[in-house]
C-alpha positions as CSV (number, residue, x, y, z in Angstrom):
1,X,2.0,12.0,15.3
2,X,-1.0,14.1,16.5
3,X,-4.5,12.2,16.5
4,X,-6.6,15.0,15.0
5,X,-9.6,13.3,16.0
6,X,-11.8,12.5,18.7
7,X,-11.3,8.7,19.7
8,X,-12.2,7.2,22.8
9,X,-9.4,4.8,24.9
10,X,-10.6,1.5,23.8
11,X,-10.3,2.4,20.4
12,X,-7.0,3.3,20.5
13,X,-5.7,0.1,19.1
14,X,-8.0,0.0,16.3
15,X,-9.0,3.3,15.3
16,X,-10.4,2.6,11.9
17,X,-13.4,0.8,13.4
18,X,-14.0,3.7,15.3
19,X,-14.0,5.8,12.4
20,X,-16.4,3.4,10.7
21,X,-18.9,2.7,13.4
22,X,-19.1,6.6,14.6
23,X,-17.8,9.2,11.8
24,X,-18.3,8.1,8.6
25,X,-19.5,4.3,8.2
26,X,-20.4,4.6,4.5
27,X,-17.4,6.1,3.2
28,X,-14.9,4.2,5.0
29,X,-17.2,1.0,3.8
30,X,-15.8,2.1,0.3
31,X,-12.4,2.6,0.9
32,X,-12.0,-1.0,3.3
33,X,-13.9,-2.7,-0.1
34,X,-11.2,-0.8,-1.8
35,X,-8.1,-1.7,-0.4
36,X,-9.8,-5.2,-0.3
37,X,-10.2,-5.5,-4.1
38,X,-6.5,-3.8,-4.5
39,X,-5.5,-6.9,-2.2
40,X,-7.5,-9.4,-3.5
41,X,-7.6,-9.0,-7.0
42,X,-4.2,-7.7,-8.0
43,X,-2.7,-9.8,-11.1
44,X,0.9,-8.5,-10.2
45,X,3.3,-10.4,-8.4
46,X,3.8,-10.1,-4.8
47,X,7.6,-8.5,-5.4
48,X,6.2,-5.9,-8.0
49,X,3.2,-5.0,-5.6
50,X,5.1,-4.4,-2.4
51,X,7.8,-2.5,-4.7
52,X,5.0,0.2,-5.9
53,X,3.5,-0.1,-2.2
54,X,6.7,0.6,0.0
55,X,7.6,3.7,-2.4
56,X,4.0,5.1,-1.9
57,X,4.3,4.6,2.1
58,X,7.7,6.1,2.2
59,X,6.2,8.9,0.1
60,X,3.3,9.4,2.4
61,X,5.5,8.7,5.2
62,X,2.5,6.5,6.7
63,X,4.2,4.8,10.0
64,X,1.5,2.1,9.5
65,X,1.9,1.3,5.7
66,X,5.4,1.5,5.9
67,X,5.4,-1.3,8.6
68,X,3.0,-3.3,6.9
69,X,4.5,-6.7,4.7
70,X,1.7,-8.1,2.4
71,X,3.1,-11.9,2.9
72,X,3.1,-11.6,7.0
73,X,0.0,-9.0,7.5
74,X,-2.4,-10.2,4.7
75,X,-4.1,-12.2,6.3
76,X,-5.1,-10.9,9.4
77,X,-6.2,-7.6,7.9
78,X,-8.5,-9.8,5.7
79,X,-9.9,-11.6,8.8
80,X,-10.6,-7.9,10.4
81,X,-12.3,-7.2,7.2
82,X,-14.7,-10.3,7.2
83,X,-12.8,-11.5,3.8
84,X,-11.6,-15.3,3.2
85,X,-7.7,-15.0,2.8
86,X,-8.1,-17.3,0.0
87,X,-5.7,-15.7,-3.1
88,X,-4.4,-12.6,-3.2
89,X,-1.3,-10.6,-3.4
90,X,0.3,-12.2,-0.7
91,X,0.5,-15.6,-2.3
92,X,1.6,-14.5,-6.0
93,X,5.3,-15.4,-6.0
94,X,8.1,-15.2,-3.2
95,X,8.0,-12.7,-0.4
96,X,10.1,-10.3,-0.2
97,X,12.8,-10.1,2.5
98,X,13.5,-6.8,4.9
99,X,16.7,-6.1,2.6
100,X,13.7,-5.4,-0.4
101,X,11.8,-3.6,1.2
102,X,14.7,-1.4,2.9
103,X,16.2,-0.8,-0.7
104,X,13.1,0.3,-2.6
105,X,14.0,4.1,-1.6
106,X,17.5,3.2,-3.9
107,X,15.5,1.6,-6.5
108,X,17.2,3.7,-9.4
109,X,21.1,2.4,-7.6
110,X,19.9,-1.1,-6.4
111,X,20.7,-4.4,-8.4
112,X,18.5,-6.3,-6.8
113,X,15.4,-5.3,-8.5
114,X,13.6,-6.7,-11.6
115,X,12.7,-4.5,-14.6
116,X,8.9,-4.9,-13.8
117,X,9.9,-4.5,-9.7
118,X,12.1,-1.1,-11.2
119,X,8.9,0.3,-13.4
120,X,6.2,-0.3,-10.4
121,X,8.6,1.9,-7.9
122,X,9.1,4.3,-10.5
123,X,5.5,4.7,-11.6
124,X,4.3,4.9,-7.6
125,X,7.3,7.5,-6.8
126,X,6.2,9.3,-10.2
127,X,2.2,9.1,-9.4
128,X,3.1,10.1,-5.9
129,X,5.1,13.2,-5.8
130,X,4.0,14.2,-10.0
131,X,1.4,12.8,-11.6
132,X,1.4,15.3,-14.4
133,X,4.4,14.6,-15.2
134,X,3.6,10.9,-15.0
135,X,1.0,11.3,-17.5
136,X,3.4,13.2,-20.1
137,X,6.3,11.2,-19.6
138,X,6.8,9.4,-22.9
139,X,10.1,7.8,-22.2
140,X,8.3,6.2,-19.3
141,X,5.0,5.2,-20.9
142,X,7.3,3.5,-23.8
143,X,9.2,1.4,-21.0
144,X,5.8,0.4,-19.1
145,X,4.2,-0.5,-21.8
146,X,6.9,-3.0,-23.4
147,X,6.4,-4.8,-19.7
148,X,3.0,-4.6,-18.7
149,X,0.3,-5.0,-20.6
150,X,-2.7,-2.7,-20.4
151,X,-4.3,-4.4,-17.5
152,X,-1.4,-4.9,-15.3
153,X,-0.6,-1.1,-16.0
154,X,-4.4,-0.3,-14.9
155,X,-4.2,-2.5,-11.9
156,X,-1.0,-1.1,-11.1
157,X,-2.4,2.7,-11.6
158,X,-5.4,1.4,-9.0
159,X,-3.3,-0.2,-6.3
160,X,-1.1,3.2,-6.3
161,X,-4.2,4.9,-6.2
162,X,-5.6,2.8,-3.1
163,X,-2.2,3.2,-1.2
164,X,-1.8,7.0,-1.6
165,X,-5.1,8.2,-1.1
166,X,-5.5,5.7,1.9
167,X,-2.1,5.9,3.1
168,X,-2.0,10.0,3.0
169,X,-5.7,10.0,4.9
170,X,-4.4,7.9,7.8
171,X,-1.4,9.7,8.0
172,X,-3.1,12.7,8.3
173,X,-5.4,11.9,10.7
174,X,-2.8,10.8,13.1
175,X,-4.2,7.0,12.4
176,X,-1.2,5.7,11.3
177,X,0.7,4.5,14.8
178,X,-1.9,1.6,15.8
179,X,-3.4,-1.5,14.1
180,X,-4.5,-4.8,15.8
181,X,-4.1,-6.8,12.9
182,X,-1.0,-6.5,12.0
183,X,1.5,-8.9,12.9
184,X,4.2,-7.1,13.8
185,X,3.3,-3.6,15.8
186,X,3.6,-0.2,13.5
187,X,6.0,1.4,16.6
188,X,8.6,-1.7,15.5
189,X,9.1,0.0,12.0
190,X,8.5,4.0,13.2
């Protein structure tokens, strides 16, 4: 991927701080305390979280978010951030394994998804590639709404939100191929 900005040599392995320091501090503030609160304050489980996550990155096709594993990465993004890793979507139920998140493309085929896990892939792939449809989608709404209740479905709706708006702007840009807080480097998973 093409960087479609300027960004000097020693930023290469972190270009979001470059981006915040130099092109646009206030708004990239706003969507680092965004992702944060997505992160932090999630009620859904780990599982159903990285479900709705992995079909948004494979969506965007976002190198970086598709590399990225809530459990192992957590909590070194948080410590780039200046946040406490304290709770947070990383420590609300077991990991997933590689096998999850490789199957999330063959949600609708796969057995080895829950209900919940099903309705968060399906809601992010919906949101992702038609949202209007999303919102008319009656069949849908009925199912989601027998398992979630209205505040996991509006934390849900805000994570997606998060990862495809932030996701799709790094892709973009050409950010998406370098991160020095993430365990495991983005080139592993490209």
């Amino acid at each position: 991927m093409t960087l479609r900005v300027s960004l000097p040599p020693e930023h290469e392995a972190d270009p979001f701080a470059h981006l915040g320091e130099h092109y646009a501090p206030e708004i990239l503030a706003a969507a680092t305390g965004f992702s944060t609160a997505v992160y932090r304050h999630s009620k859904l489980s780990t599982r159903e979280c990285e479900a709705a996550r992995m079909r948004t990155a494979q969506i965007n096709g976002c190198r970086l978010c598709l590399a990225f594993r809530a459990a192992r990465d957590l909590p070194g993004y948080f410590a780039t951030v200046g946040a406490e890793a304290g709770e947070s979507v990383a420590n609300r139920g077991p990991a997933p394994d590689e096998a999850f998140y490789r199957n999330v493309a063959d949600w609708r085929t796969c057995p080895d998804f829950t209900e919940r896990e099903r309705l968060a892939i399906e809601f992010a792939e919906k949101f992702g590639l038609d949202p209007q449809g999303l919102a008319a989608d009656e069949d849908f709404w009925r199912r989601a709404r027998a398992a979630f209740s209205d505040e996991e479905l509006v934390d849900l709706t805000y994570s997606v939100a998060s990862w495809v708006g932030l996701g799709r702007a790094a892709h973009v840009l050409g950010l998406d191929g370098a991160c020095t807080w993430m365990a495991e480097p983005v080139a592993a998973h490209a």
